[in-house]
C-alpha positions as CSV (number, residue, x, y, z in Angstrom):
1,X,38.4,203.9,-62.1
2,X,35.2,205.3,-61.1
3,X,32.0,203.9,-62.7
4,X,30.5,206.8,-65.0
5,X,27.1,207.3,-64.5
6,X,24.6,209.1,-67.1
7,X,22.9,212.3,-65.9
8,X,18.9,212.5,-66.7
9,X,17.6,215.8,-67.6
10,X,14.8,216.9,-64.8
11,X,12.1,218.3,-67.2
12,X,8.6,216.5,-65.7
13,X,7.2,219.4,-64.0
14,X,4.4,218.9,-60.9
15,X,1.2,218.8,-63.9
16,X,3.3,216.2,-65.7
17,X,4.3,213.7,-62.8
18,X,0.5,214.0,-61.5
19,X,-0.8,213.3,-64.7
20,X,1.4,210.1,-64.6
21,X,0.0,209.0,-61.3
22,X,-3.5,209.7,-62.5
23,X,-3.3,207.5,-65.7
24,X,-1.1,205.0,-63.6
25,X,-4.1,204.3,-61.3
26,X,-7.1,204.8,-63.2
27,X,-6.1,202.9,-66.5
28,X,-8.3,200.7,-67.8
29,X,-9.4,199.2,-64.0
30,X,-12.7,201.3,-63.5
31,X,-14.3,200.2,-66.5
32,X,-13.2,196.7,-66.4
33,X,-13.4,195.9,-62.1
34,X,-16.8,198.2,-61.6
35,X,-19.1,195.4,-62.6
36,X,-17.7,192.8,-61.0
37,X,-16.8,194.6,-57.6
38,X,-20.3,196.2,-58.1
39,X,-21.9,192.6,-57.6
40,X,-20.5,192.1,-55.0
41,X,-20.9,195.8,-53.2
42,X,-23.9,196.8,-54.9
43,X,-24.0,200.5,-54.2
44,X,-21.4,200.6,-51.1
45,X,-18.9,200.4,-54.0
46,X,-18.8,204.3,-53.5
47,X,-18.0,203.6,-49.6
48,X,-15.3,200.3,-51.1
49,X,-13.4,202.9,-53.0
50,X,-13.1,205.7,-50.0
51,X,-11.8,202.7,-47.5
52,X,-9.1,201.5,-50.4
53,X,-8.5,205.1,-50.6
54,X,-7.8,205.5,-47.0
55,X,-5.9,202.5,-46.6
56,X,-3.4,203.2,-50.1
57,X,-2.9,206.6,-48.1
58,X,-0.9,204.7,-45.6
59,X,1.4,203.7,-48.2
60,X,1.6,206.8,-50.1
61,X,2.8,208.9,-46.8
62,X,6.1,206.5,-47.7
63,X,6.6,207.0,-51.0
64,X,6.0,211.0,-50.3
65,X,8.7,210.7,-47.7
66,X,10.9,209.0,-49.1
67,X,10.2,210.0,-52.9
68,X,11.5,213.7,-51.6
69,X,14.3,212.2,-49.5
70,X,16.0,210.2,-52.0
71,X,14.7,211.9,-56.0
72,X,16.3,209.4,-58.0
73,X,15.3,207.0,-60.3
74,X,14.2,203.5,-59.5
75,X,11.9,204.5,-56.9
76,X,11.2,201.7,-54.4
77,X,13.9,199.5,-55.6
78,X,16.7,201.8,-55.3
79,X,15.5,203.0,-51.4
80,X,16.0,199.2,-50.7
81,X,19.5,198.6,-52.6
82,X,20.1,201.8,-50.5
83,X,19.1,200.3,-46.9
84,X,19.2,196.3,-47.4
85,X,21.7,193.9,-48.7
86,X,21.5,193.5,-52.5
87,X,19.7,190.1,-52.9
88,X,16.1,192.2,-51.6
89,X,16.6,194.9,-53.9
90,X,16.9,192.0,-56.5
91,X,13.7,190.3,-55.9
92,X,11.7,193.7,-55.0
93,X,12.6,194.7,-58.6
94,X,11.6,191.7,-60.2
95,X,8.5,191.9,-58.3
96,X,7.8,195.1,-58.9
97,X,7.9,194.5,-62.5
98,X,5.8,191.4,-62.2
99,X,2.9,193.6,-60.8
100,X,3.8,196.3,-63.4
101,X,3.3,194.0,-66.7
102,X,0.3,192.4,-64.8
103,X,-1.5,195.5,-64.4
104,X,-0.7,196.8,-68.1
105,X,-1.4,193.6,-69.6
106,X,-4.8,194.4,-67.9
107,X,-5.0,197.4,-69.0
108,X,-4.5,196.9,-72.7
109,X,-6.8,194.1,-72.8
110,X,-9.5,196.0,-71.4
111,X,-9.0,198.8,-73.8
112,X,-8.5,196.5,-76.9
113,X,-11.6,195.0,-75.4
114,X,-14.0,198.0,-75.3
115,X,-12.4,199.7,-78.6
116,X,-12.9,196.5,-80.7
117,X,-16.1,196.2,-79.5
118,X,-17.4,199.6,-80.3
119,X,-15.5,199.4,-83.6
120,X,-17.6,195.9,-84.3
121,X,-21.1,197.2,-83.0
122,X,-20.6,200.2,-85.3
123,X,-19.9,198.3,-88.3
124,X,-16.2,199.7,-89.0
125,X,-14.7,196.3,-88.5
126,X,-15.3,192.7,-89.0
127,X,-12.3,190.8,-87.8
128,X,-12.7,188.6,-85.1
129,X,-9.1,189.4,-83.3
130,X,-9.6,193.1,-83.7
131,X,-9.4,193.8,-79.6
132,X,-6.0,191.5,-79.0
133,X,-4.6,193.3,-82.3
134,X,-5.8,197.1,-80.5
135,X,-4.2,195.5,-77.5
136,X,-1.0,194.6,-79.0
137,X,-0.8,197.0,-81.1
138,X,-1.3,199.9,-77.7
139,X,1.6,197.6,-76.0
140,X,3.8,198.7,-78.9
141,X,3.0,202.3,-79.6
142,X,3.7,202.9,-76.0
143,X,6.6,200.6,-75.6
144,X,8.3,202.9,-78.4
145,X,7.1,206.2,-76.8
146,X,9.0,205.7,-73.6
147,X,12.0,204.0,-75.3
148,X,12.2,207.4,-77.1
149,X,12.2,209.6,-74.0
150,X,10.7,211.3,-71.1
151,X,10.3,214.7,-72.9
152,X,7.9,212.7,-74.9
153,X,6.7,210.2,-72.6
154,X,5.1,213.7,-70.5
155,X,3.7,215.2,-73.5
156,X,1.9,212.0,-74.7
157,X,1.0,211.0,-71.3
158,X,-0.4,214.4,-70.8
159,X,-2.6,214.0,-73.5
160,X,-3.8,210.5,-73.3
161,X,-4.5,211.7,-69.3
162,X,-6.6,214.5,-70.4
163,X,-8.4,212.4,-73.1
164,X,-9.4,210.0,-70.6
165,X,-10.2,212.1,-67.8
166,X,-12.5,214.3,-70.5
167,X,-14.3,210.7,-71.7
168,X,-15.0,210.0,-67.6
169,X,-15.7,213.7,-67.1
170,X,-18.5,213.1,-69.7
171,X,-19.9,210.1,-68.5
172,X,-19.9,212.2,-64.7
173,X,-22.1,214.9,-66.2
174,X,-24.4,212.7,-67.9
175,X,-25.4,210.4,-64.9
176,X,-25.4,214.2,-63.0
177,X,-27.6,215.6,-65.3
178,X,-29.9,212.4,-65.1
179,X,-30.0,212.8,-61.1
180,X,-30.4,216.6,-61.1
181,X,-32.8,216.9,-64.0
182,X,-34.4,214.0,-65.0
183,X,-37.6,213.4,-63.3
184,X,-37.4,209.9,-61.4
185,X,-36.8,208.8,-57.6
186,X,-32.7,208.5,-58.1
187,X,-32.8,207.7,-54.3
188,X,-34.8,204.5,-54.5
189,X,-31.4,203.0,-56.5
190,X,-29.4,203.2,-53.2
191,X,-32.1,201.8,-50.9
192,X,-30.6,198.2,-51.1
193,X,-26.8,199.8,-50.0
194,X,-25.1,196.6,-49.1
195,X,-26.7,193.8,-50.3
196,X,-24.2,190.9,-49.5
197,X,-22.9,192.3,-46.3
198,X,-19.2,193.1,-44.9
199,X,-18.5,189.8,-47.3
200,X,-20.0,191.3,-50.2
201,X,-18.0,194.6,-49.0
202,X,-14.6,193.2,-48.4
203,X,-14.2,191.5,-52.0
204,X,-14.9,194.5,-53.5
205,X,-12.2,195.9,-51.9
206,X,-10.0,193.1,-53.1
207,X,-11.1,193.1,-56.5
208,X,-10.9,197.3,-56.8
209,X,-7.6,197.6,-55.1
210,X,-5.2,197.3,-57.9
211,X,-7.2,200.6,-59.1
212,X,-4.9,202.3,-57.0
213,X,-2.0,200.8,-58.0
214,X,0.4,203.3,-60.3
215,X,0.7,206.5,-58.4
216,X,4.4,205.0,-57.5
217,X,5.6,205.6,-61.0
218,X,5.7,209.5,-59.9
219,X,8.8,208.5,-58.1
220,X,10.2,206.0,-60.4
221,X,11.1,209.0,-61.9
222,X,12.3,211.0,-59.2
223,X,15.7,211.6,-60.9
224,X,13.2,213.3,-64.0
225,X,11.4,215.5,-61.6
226,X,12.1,219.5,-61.2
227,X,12.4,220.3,-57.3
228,X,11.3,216.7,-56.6
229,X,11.0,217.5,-52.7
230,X,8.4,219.8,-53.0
231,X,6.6,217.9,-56.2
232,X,6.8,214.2,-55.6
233,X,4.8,214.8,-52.6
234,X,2.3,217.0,-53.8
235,X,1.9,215.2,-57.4
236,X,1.5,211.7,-55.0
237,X,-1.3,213.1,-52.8
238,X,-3.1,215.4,-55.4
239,X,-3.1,212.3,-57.6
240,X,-4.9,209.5,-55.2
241,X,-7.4,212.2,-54.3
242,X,-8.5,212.9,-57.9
243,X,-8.6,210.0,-58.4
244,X,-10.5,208.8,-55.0
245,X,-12.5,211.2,-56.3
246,X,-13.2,210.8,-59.6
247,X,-14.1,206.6,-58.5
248,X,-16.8,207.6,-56.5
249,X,-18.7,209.6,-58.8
250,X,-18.3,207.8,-61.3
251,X,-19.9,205.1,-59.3
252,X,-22.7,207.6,-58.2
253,X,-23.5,209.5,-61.2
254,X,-24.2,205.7,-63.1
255,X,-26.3,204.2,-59.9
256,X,-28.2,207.5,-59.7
257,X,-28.5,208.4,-63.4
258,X,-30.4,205.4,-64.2
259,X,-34.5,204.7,-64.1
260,X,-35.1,201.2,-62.2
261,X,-39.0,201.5,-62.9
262,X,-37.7,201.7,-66.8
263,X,-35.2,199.2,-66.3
264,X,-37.4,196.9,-64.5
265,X,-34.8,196.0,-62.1
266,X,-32.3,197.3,-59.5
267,X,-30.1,199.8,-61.2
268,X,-26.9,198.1,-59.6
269,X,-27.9,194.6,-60.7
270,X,-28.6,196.4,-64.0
271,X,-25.6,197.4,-64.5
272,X,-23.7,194.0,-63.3
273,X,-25.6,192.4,-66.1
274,X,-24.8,194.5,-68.6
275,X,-21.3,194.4,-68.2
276,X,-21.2,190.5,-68.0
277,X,-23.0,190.8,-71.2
278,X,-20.6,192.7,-72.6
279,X,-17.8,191.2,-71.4
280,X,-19.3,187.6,-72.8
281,X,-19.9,188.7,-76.0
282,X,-16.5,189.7,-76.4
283,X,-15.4,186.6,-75.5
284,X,-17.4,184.4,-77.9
285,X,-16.0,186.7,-81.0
């Protein structure tokens, strides 16, 4: 008797699968990873995040290819059960989902983090376990949207995308503005480009490269996709360049927005501090 398999519904249209990728790279690494890839870049992060960009290009020319070729879902693990004997396609999705729960484990931390942090300064909250309750409680609320569907999973995903990318988008304009309008010698903050060398250069790559990882959930859902040959592409390579994009100014707009003769220090060095002071006062709630 043949084995029945169910049939999924292709609704995700190209916005929705490159919304996906978006949120699935930018999460909550370029908040958490910029200070500490930052102190060891300085201001060649900017260059750090065009070379990862490059190099995660590489990969994503396979996925495209073989996203389009074979539309279903599973992604990378089903093109191996496909081509290799079953024991590879065993261990690559274990692995895969490994890297998967490492990255949003990362990601909720970071935003319980930041939230319950804000929430404290602000004087809404008290409780010292408010950011691993936000990050639990995230894990939850979005382990329940995608067990109720991908209609939903789309719609929600859309939204939190747009949120996000409006928050950056803000944060963009304001270190532009700054540069643009602002009366001080933004230039002078980009003087000292590299300052611990191709070392300096090559563990910032290291530590930003998992800000690229996610744009291979667009074909994860390959069997979800409407006219996934022409899409998955498209959504795949549209994706990595807004967010390539979106990385390095970021990076610029906060180096260039900032005063050093204000600050009395080097804006990147600045920055590195304040983050680590950040990041160590939520650790001594």
């Amino acid at each position: 008797m043949a084995e029945s398999r169910p049939e999924l519904v292709r609704s995700l249209s190209l916005l929705d699968i490159t919304m996906i990728g978006i949120a699935g790279m930018i999460g909550g690494a370029i908040f958490i990873l910029v200070g500490p890839a930052m102190d060891e870049a300085g201001p060649a992060l900017m260059v750090v995040f065009v070379i990862n960009g490059i190099i995660t290009l590489f990969t994503a020319l396979v996925y495209a290819e073989l996203g389009s070729a074979l539309p279903e879902a599973g992604g990378g693990y089903q093109w191996i059960r496909e081509g290799l004997p079953r024991p590879n396609a065993f261990i690559s999705g274990w692995m895969a989902w490994f890297a998967h729960m490492i990255a949003g484990s990362l990601y909720a931390v970071g935003f319980g983090s930041f939230l319950g942090h804000f929430l404290t300064i602000i004087g809404l909250v008290q409780f010292s376990g408010i950011d691993k309750l936000i990050a639990a409680l995230a894990i939850v609320l979005f382990t329940y949207i995608n067990v109720k569907g991908i209609s939903e999973t789309g719609k929600i995903g859309n939204a939190v995308t747009f949120s996000q990318l409006a928050i950056i988008g803000v944060l963009i304009l304001a270190g532009l503005g700054s540069i643009f309008f602002v009366e001080h010698d933004w230039t002078a903050n980009f003087e000292d480009f590299l300052p611990k060398g191709t070392i300096g250069l090559v563990l910032a790559m290291a530590l930003t490269f998992i800000a690229f990882e996610g744009y291979e959930i667009i074909v994860q859902t390959g069997e979800e996709v409407k006219n996934p040959k022409r899409n998955i592409p498209r959504a795949i390579f549209i994706s990595l360049a807004v967010v390539v994009c979106i990385y390095v100014l970021f990076t610029f707009s906060f180096l260039g927005g900032l005063d050093s003769e204000k600050l009395g220090a080097e804006v990147w060095k600045f920055i590195v501090q304040f983050i680590q002071n950040i990041a160590l006062h939520i650790l001594l709630q």
